[in-house]
N, C-alpha and C positions, 0 to 999 in steps of 0.2 A: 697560549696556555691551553692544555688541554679540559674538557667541559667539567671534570671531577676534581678540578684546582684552581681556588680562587686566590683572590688578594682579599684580610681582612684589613679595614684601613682604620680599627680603633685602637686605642692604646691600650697596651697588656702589659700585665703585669704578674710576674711567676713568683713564688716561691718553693723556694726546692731544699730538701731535706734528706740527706743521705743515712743509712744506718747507722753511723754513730753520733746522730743527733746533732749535725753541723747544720748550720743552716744559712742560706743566700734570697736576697730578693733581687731582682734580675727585670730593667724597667726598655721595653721594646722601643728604638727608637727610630724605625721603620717597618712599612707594612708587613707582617707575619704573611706565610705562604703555608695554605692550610690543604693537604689531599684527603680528601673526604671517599677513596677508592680502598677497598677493606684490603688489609693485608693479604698474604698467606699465611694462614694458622701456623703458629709454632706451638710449643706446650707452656702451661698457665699450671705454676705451683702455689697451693697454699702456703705458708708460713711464712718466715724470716730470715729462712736459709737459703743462700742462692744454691737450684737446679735441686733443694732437696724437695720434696712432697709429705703435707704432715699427715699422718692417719685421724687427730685429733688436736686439739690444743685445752689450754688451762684458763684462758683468758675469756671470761663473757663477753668483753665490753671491747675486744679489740679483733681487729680481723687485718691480717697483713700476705699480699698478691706478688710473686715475683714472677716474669713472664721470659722467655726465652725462645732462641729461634724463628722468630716473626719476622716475614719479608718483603719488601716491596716491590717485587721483579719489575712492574711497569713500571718505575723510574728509570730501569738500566735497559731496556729495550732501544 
């Protein structure tokens, strides 16, 4: 394995929650393969719409990231 890809060997545990408020816990039951080598930038939108960008929002207390186009060329090399 390459020096910027380890094995973590603790147990994980996700919870994942899609835009319309579904939600899964999701329990690893072998070692996670972590690349710790920075993407290729894609673009990073503010809001809650996918690929839109907000100018502003109405919410104090809430802040929501949708990211797009981010790649990891050195895995397909």
């Amino acid at each position: 394995m390459p020096a910027n890809i380890f094995q973590i060997l603790n147990m994980i545990t996700l919870q994942i929650v899609n835009l319309v408020d579904l939600r899964t816990i999701g329990i690893a039951d072998s070692p996670i393969i972590v690349d710790r080598s920075p993407p290729v930038a894609g673009k990073v939108n503010d809001g809650e719409i996918y690929k839109v960008d907000l100018d502003y929002t109405m919410y104090p207390d809430k802040v929501s990231v949708m990211y797009n186009c981010y790649r990891l060329d050195h895995l397909y090399e």
